[in-house]
C-alpha positions in Angstrom: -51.4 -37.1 47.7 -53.4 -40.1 47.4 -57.0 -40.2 45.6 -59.8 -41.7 47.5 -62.1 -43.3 45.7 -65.8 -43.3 46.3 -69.5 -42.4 45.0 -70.3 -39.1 43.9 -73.8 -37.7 44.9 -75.3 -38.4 41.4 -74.2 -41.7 41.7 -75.7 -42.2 44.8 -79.0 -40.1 44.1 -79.3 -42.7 40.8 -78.8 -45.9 42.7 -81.3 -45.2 45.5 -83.9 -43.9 42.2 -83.4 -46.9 40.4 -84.3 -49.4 43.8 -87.4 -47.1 45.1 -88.9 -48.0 41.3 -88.1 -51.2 41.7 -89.7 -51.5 45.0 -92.8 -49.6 43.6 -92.9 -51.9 40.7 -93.2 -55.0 41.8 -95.1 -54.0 45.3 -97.9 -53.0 42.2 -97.4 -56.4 40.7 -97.7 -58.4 43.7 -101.2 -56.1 45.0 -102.5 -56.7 41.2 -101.9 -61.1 41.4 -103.8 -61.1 44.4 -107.3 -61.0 42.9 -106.5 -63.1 40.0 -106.2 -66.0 42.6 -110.2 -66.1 43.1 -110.8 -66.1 39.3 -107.5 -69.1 38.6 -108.8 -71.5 41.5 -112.4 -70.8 40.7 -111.5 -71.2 37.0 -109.6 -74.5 37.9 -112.7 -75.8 39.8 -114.6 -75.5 36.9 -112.4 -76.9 34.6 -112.3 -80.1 37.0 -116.2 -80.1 37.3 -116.6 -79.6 33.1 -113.7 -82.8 32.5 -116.5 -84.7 34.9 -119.5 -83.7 33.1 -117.6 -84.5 30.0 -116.9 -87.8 31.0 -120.3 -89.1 32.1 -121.8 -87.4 29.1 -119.3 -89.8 26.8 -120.2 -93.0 25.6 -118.9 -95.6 28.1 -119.2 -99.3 28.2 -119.0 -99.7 31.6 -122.3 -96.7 32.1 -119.8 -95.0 35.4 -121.0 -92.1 36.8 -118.4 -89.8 37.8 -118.1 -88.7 41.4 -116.7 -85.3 43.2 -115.8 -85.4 47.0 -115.4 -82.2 48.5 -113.1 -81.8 51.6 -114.0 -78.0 52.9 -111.6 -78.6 55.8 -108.4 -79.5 53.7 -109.9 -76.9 50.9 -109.6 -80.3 48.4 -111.6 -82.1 45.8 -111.0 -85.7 45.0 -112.6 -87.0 41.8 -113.6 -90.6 41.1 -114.9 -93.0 38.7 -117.7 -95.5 39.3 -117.9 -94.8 43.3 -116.2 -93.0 46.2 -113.0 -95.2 46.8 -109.0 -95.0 47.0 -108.9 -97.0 43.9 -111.4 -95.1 41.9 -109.3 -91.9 42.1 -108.6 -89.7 39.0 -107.0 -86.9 40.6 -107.3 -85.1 43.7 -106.8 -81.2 43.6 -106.1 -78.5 46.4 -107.5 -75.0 46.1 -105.4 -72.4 47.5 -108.3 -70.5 49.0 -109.8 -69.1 52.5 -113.1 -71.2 52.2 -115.1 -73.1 50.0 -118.9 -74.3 50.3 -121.2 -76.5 49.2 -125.2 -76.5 49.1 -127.8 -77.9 47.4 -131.4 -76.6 48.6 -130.6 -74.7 51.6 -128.7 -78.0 53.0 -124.5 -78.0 53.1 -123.4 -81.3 51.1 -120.0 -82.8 50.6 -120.0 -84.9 47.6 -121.5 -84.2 43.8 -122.1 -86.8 41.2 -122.5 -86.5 37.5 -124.7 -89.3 36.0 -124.2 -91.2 32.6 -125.3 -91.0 30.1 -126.4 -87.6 30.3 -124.0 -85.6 32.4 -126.2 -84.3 34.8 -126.6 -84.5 38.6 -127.8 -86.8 41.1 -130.2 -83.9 42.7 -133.7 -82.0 41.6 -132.2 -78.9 43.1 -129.6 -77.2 41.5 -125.5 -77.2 43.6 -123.9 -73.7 44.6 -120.4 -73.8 45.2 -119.1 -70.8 47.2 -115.4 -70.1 46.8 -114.0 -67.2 48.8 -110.4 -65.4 49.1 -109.9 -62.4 51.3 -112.9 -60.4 50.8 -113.5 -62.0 47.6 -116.2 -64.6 46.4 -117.2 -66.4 43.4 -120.5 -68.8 43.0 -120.0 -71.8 40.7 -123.7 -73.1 39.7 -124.4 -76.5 38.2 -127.5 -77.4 37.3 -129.6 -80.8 37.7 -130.8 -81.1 34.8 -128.6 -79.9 32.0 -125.3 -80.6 34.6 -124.7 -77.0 32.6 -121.8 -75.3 35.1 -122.0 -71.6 35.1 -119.4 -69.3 37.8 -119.9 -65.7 38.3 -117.7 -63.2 40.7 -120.6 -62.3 43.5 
């Protein structure tokens, strides 16, 4: 007689245990990442905006103000020294977000400018940045006259 070989039910029962945790473990993993995506690109935002601040609060010899262009469409930032042009690009970053705003004093602007020697801004009236994901947002705040940059989850 020949032997036939093949799972036993515990065998079975086992396998199909060990996949459904599996499944249930990283289904919880990937539902947890999804609001840490607000805080990292509102995080790197900052970041970008602080290195700027930094930068035109520095002694330079050359007294550049350091410049932020904001592309809402593309969700990008390009940052520049001494004015808005190709060659004046320090880096250029995309957000991986739904939306992103910008407006200073009830009006929607597009670019942001940190002044030497100082690091403050080229406005009396304080910038809002509004970053959303899903049904998510975050308000970065930068003051005129301090430049200070605070974000909070709204």
């Amino acid at each position: 007689m020949e032997k036939k070989s093949s799972f036993t039910l515990i065998e079975l029962v086992t396998v199909v245990g060990v996949v459904a945790l599996l499944s249930v473990t990283i289904g919880v993993t990937l539902m947890a990442l999804s609001p840490k995506k607000l805080e990292v690109q509102t995080r790197k935002m900052v970041s970008m905006l602080s290195w700027a601040r930094e930068l035109s609060a520095a002694y330079d010899d050359n007294h550049d103000n350091y410049f932020f262009s904001f592309d809402t469409t593309e969700k990008e930032a390009s940052f520049y020294k001494g004015s808005i042009s190709p060659a004046n690009l320090i880096k250029k970053e995309h957000f991986g977000l739904d939306s992103f705003s910008l407006d200073r004093g009830g009006v929607s602007v597009t670019d942001l400018e940190f002044k030497t020697p100082y690091g403050t801004t080229n406005s009396s009236q304080k910038t809002i940045i509004t970053l959303n994901y899903k049904d998510e947002s975050a308000e970065i705040t930068i003051y005129p006259d301090t430049g200070f940059i605070k974000w909070e989850k709204t």
